[in-house]
C-alpha positions as CSV (number, residue, x, y, z in Angstrom):
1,X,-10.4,-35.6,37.5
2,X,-8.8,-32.1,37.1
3,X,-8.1,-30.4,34.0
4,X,-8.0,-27.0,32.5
5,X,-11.2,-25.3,32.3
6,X,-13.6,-26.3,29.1
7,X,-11.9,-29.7,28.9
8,X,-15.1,-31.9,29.0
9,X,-15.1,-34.7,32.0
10,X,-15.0,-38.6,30.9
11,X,-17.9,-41.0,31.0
12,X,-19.3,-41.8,35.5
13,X,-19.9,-45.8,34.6
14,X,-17.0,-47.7,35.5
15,X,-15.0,-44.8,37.6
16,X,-14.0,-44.9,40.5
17,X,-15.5,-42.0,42.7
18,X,-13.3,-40.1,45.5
19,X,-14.1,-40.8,49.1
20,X,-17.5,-38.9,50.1
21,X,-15.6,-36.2,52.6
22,X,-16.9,-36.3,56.2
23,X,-19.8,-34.3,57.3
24,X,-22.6,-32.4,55.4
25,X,-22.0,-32.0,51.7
26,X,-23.7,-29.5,48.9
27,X,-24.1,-30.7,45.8
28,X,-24.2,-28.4,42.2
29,X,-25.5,-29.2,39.3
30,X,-24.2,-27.5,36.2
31,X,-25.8,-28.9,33.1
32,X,-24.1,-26.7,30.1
33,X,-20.5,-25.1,30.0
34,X,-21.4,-21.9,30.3
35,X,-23.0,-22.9,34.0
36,X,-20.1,-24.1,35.2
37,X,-18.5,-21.0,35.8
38,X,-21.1,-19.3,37.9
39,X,-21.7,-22.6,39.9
40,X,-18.4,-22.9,40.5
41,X,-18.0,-19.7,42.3
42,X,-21.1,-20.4,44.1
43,X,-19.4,-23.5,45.3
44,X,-16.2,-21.5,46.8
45,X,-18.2,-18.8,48.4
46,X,-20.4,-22.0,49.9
47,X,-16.6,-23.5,51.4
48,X,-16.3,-20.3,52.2
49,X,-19.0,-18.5,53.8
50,X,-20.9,-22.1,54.7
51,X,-17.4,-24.4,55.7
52,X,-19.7,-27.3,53.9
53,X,-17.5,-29.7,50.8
54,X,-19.5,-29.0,47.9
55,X,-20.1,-31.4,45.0
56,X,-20.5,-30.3,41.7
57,X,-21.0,-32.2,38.7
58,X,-20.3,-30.4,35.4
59,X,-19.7,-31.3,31.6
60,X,-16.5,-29.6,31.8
61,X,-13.6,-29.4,34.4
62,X,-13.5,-26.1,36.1
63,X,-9.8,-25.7,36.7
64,X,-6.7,-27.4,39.1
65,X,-6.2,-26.7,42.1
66,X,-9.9,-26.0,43.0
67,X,-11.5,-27.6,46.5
68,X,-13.9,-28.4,44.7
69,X,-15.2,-31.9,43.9
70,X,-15.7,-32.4,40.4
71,X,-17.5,-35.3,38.9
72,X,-19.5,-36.0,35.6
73,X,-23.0,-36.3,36.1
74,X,-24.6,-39.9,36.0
75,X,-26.6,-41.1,33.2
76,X,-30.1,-40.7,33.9
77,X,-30.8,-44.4,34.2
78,X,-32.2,-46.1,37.8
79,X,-29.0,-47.8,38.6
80,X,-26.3,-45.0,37.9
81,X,-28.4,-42.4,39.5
82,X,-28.7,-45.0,42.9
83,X,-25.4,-45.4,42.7
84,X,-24.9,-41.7,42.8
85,X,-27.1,-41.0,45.4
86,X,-25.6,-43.9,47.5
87,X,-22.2,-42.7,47.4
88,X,-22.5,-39.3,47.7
89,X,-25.5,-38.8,50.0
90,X,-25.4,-34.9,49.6
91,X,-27.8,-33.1,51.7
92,X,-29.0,-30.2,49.5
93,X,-29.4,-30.5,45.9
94,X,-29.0,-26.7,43.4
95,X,-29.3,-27.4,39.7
96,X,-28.9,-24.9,37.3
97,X,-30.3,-23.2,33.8
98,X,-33.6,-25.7,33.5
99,X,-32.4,-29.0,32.2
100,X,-34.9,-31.9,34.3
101,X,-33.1,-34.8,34.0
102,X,-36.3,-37.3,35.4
103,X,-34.5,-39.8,37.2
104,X,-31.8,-37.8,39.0
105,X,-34.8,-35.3,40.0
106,X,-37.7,-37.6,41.3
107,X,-34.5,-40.5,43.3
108,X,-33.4,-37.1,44.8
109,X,-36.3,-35.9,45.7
110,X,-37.5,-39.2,47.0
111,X,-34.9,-39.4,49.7
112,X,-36.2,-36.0,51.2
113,X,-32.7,-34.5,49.4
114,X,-33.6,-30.4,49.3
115,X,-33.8,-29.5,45.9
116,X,-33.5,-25.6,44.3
117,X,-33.3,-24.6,40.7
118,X,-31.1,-21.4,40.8
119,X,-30.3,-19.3,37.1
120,X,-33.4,-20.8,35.7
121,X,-33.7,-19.9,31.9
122,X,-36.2,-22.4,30.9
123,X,-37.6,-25.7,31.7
124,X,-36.5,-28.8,29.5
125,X,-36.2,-32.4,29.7
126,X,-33.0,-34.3,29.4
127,X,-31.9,-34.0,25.8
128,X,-32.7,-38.1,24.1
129,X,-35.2,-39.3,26.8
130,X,-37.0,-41.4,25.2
131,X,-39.6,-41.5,27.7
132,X,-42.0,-38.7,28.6
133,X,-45.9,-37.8,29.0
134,X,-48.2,-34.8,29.3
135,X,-47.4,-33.1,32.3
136,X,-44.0,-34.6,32.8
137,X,-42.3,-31.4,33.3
138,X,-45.1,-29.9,35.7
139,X,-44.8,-32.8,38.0
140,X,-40.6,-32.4,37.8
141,X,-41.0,-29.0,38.5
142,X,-43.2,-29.7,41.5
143,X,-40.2,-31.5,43.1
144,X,-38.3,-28.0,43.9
145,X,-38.8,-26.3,47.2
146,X,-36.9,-23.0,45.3
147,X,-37.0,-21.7,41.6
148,X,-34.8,-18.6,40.8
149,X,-35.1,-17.5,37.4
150,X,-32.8,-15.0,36.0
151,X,-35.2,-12.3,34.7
152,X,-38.9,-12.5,34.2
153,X,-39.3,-13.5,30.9
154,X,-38.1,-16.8,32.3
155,X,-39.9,-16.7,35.2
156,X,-43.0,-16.5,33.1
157,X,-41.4,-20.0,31.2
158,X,-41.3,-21.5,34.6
159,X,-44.7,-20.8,35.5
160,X,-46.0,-21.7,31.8
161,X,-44.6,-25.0,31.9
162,X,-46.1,-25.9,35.6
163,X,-43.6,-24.1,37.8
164,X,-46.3,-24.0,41.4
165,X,-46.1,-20.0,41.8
166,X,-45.2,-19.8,45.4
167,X,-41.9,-21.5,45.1
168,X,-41.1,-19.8,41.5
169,X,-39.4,-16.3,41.5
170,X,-37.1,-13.8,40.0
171,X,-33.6,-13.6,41.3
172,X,-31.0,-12.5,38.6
173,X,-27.8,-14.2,37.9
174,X,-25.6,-16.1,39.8
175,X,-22.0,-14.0,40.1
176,X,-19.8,-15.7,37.1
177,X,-16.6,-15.5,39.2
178,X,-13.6,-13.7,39.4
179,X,-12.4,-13.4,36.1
180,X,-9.8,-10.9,36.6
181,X,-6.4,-11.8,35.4
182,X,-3.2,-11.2,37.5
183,X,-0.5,-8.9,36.9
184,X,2.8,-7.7,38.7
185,X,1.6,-4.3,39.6
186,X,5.1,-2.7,39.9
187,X,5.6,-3.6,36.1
188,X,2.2,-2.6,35.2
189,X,3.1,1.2,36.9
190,X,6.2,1.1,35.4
191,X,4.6,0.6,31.8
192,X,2.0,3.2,32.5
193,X,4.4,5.5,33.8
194,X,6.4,5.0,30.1
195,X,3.3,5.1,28.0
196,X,2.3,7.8,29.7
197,X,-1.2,9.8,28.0
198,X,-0.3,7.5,24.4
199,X,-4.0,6.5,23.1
200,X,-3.7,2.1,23.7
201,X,-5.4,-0.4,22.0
202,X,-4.9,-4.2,22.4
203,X,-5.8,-7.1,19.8
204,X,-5.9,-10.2,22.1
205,X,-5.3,-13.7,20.8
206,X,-6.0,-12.5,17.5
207,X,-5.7,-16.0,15.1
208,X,-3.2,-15.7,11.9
209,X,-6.0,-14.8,9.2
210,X,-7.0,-11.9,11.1
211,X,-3.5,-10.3,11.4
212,X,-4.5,-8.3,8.3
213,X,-7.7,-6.9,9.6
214,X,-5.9,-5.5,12.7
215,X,-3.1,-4.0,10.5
216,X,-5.6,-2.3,8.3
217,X,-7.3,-1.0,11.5
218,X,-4.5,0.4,13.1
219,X,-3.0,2.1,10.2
220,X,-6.5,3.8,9.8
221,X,-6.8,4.6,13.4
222,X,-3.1,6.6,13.2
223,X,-4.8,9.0,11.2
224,X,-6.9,10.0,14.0
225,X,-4.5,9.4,16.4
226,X,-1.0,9.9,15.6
227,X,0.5,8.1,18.7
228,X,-1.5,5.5,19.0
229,X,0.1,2.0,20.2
230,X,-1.1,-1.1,19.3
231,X,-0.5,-4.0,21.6
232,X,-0.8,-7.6,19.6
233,X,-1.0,-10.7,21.6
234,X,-1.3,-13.7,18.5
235,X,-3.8,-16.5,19.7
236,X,-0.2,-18.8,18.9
237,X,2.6,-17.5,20.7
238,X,5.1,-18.9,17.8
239,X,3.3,-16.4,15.5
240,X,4.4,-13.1,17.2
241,X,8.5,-13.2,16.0
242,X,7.0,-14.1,12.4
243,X,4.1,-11.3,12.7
244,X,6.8,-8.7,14.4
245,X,8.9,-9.1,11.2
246,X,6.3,-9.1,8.6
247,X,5.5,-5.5,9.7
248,X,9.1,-4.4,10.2
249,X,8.9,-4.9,6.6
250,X,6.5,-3.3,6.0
251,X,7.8,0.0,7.8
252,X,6.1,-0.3,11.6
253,X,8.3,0.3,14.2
254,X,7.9,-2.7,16.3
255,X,9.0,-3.3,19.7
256,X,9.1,-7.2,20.9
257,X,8.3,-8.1,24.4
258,X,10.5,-11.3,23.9
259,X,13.9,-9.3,23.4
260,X,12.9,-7.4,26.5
261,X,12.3,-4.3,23.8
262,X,9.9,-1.2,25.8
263,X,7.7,0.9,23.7
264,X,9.1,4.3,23.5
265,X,7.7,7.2,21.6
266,X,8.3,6.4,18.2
267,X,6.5,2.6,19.1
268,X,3.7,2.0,16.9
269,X,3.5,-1.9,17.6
270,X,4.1,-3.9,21.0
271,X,4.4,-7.4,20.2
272,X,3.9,-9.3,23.5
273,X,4.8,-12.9,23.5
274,X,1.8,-15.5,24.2
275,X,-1.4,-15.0,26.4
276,X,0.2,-15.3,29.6
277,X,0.3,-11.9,30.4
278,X,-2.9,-10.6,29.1
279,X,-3.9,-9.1,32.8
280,X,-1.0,-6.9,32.4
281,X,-2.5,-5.8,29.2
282,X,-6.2,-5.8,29.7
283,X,-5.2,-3.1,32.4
284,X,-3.4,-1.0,29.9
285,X,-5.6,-1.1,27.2
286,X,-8.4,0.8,27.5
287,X,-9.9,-0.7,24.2
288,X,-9.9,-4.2,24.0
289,X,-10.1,-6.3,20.2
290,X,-10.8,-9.9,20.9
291,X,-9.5,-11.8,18.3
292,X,-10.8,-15.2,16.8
293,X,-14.7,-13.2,16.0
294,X,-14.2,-12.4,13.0
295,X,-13.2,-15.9,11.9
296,X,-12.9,-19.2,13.9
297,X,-14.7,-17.9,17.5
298,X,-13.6,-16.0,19.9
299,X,-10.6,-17.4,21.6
300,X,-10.7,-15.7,25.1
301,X,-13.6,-15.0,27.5
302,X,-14.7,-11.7,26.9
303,X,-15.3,-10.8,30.9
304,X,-11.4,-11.2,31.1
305,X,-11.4,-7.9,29.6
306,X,-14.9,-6.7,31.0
307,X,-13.6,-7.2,34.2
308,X,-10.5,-5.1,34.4
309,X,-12.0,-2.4,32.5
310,X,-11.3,-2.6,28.9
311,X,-13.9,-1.8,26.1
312,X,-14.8,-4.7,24.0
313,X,-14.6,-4.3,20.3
314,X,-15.3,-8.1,18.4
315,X,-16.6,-9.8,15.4
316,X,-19.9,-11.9,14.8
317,X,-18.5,-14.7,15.7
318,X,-18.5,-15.6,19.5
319,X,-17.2,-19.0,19.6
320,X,-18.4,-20.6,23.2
321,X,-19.6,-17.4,24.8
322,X,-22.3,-16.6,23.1
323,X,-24.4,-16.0,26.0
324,X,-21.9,-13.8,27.3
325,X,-21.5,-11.7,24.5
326,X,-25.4,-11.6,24.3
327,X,-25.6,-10.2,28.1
328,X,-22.4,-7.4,27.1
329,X,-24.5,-6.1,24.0
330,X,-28.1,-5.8,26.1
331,X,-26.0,-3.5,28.6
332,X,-24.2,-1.8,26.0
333,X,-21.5,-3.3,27.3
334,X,-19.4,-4.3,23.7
335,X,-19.7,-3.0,20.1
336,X,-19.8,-5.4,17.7
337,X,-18.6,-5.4,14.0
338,X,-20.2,-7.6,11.1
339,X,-16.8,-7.7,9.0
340,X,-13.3,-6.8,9.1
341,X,-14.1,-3.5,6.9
342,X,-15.7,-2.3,9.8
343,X,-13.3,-2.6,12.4
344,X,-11.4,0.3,11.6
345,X,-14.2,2.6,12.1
346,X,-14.9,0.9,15.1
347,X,-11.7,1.3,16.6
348,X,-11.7,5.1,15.5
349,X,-15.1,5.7,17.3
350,X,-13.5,4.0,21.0
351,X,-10.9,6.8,20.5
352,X,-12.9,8.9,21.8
353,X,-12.3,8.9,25.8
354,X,-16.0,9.2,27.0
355,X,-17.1,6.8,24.6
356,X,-14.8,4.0,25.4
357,X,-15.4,4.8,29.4
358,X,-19.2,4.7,28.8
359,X,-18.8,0.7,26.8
360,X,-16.0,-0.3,29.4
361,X,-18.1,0.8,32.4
362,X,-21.4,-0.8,30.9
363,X,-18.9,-4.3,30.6
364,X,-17.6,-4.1,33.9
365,X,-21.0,-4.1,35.3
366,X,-21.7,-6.8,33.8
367,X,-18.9,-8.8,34.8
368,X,-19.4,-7.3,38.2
369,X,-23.2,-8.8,38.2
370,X,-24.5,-11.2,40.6
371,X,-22.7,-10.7,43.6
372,X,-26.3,-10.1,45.9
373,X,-28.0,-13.1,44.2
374,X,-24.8,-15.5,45.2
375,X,-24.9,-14.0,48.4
376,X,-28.8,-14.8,48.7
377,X,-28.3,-18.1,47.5
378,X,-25.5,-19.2,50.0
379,X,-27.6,-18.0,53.1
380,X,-29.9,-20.6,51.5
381,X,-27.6,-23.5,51.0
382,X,-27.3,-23.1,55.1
383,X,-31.0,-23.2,55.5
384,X,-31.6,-26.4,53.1
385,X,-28.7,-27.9,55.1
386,X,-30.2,-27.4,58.3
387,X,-33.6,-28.7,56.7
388,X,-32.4,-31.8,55.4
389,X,-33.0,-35.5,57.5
């Protein structure tokens, strides 16, 4: 089944499963959404680096056109698991984050399939078992030849909950993928070359009921900054001719993407047309408001704007990145606002050149991260491979 990333995958029982491709085959297991990313890049750089298919069952679809194959995982019941295992035969098994699903573990395990726990967080059994005993998860964990937790705190979780010492270790994170947007770059030069040294923010798939907060923030921001150019790309594209000429009436000079309008000097507003193009203007930007967290959830993944340098300003509300925007404010990587009365001094602050470098280089590192523990964990999909029966 292929759909759009985040799009959760039907029911296994009763599907038909694609032909099992030829050959050795790797198989992934993401438990959570926010897995499937990073396991989904480590399955390409496997095709890649290793030539092996790779299998990788996911709650969510990770996007058309991929080689990969993407399946739901079975229920963890005897006879979907078999049946798994039957059809797919995969010869090494990597699960991810901690989830022990009993079944699927122990029927892998028993037919000698290579199992490693890679971006281990922390140990826990299957969400509704109904089924479980003291020293459940100890005996689960013993089925692993590899643990690689992401930092030591969960390392010590691992070894806590019966994680055998020798096989449990500290790797870091897997690399979450390239999330770096395209752009025509002769059109990106050519705006850069008209906006010249203009101060640039951007409000990205900001949600109608936060329209006003960015308004507010950028009139305060001119003060500071008297050529300042705000870039607005609305969550809804139908809401940027609306939005363009609610602030022509209320004296902005606007220009509209959509009427093939450029910014000039007297610009104060850029109104692009939809999110289609926000690689174009997460390059421009070098301060980056994600819209949707201050009131339904962040919209878009804030490592879209990490990734190609732009400073992340948002609200408290992170919508389905939580995790992400956790990892951005450990690193310093993103500044975060508890209301929309604060986002003008916010915005003000990132004005500052050195300041908004300092947050937009502390982001891209974190975006960046993970590229040695992939490449460590692919030398040992070969190896597991070459172990299996």
């Amino acid at each position: 089944m292929t759909q759009a990333f985040g799009l959760p995958l039907g029911p296994v029982g009763g599907v038909a499963r694609p032909p099992r491709p030829a050959g050795k085959l790797v198989w992934l297991h993401a438990p959570t959404p926010e897995a499937a990313r990073p396991m989904a890049e480590l399955g390409r750089r496997i095709l890649l680096d290793e030539g092996f298919p790779v299998l990788l069952t996911s709650p969510v679809a990770v996007g058309a056109g991929s080689d990969l194959i993407v399946q739901a995982v079975p229920a963890d019941t005897l006879a979907e698991v078999r049946a798994f295992l039957d059809h797919w035969r995969p010869d090494a098994a990597f699960m991810a984050e901690g989830e022990l699903r009993p079944t699927l573990i122990e029927q892998t395990s028993e037919r000698l399939i290579p199992l490693a726990l890679i971006d281990g967080v922390a140990p826990r059994v299957l969400a509704g078992r109904e089924r479980w005993w003291p020293g459940q998860i100890r005996g689960l964990l013993s089925r692993f030849r590899h643990i690689f937790a992401v930092d030591e705190d969960a390392a010590r979780a691992f070894r806590r909950a019966g994680s055998p010492p020798d096989i449990t270790q500290v790797a870091g994170r897997l690399e979450d993928g390239s999330l770096a947007l395209p752009c025509t770059e002769a059109e990106r030069a050519a705006l850069a070359r008209l906006l010249a040294t203009r101060p640039v923010w951007l409000a990205a798939g900001i949600p109608e009921p936060e329209e006003a907060a960015v308004i507010a923030a950028h009139h305060s921001a001119l003060k500071l900054a008297h050529r300042l150019l705000l870039i607005v790309v609305p969550k809804d594209a139908d809401r940027a001719a609306p939005l363009a000429a609610r602030m022509e009436d209320e004296g902005w000079t606007v220009a509209r993407r959509s009427a093939d309008e450029e910014p000039d000097a007297e610009t104060e507003v850029f109104m692009a047309d939809g999110t289609a193009e926000l690689g174009l203007w997460y390059r421009l930007a070098p301060v980056t408001w994600l819209g949707g967290s201050l009131t339904e959830g962040c919209v878009r993944d804030p490592l879209e704007a990490a990734s190609l340098g732009s400073a992340i300003i948002h609200g408290p509300r992170p919508g389905p990145h939580g995790a992400t925007f956790a990892r951005l404010r450990k690193a310093r990587g993103a500044m975060v606002v508890p209301s929309a009365a604060d986002l003008p001094e916010a915005l003000s602050d990132l004005l500052a050149p050195d300041r908004a470098a300092r947050l937009a280089h502390a982001g891209w590192a974190v975006a960046s991260d993970g590229t040695d523990v992939t490449d460590r964990i692919v030398a040992l999909v070969g190896r597991l491979v070459d172990a299996a029966p």
